[in-house]
Every structure is written in structure tokens, then in C-alpha cells.
C-alpha positions, 0 to 999 in steps of 0.5 A: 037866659033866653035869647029870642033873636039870633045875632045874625038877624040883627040890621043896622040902626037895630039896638041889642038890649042887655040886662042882668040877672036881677033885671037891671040894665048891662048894656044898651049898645045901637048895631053899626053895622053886620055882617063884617068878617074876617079872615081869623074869626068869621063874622063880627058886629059893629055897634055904637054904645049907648050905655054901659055897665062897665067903661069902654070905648065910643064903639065896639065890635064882637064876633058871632062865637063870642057872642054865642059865647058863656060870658055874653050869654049870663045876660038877657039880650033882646034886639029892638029891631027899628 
């Protein structure tokens, strides 16, 4: 897995791009906002999803550990910066 950004680089409007081991897409989710943060778990992202391989809701926030985490980190990520 290679991640050729850091999360914290990414702006609103910017798209984060997932895909799976075998290349097919996980999610496609639009950066609301960054740099948000809380006083339990530091910095989190916003983001509008766009597409899902698994159901969730409209919006979904994470954190920068979590992201940086073993379960986001099995997909490819790539951020498409606007």
C-alpha cells in the first residue's frame, strides 16, 4: 500500500479516492472540511461520500490516527486535489 499524500494536506473540495486490493474502488469520499479537532482524539476530516463500498450515512468524519490506522491503511488511497 503506498499513500503518496498526507491527510493532513488534504483542502476542502479535494476528493480522497480508495481502492482495494484487486484495484476496484472502496470509496470515493469529497473533503468537507480539515482540520477540525477535538479535545479527546486531536484533528479530524469531514468529507461528503460520494461513493461507498459498504453503506453508511450522507457524511462521515475520521480522525488523523485512525486514518493512519491498520484498517484504512489495507486500501490504496490517493487524494485528487482540486
Amino acid at each position: 500500500m503506498t499513500r503518496k499524500f498526507n491527510i493532513k494536506d488534504a483542502k476542502p473540495g479535494d476528493m480522497l479516492v480508495a481502492n482495494n486490493p484487486d484495484d476496484s474502488l472502496a470509496h470515493k469520499w469529497l473533503v468537507l472540511s480539515n482540520h477540525c479537532e477535538d479535545e479527546y482524539m486531536g484533528r479530524y476530516v469531514e468529507v461528503y461520500i460520494m461513493y461507498s463500498q459498504s453503506p453508511h450515512e450522507e457524511r462521515f468524519s475520521f480522525y488523523y490516527t485512525s486514518f493512519n490506522g491498520q484498517t484504512y491503511q489495507r486500501m490504496d488511497w490517493r487524494l485528487e486535489q482540486c
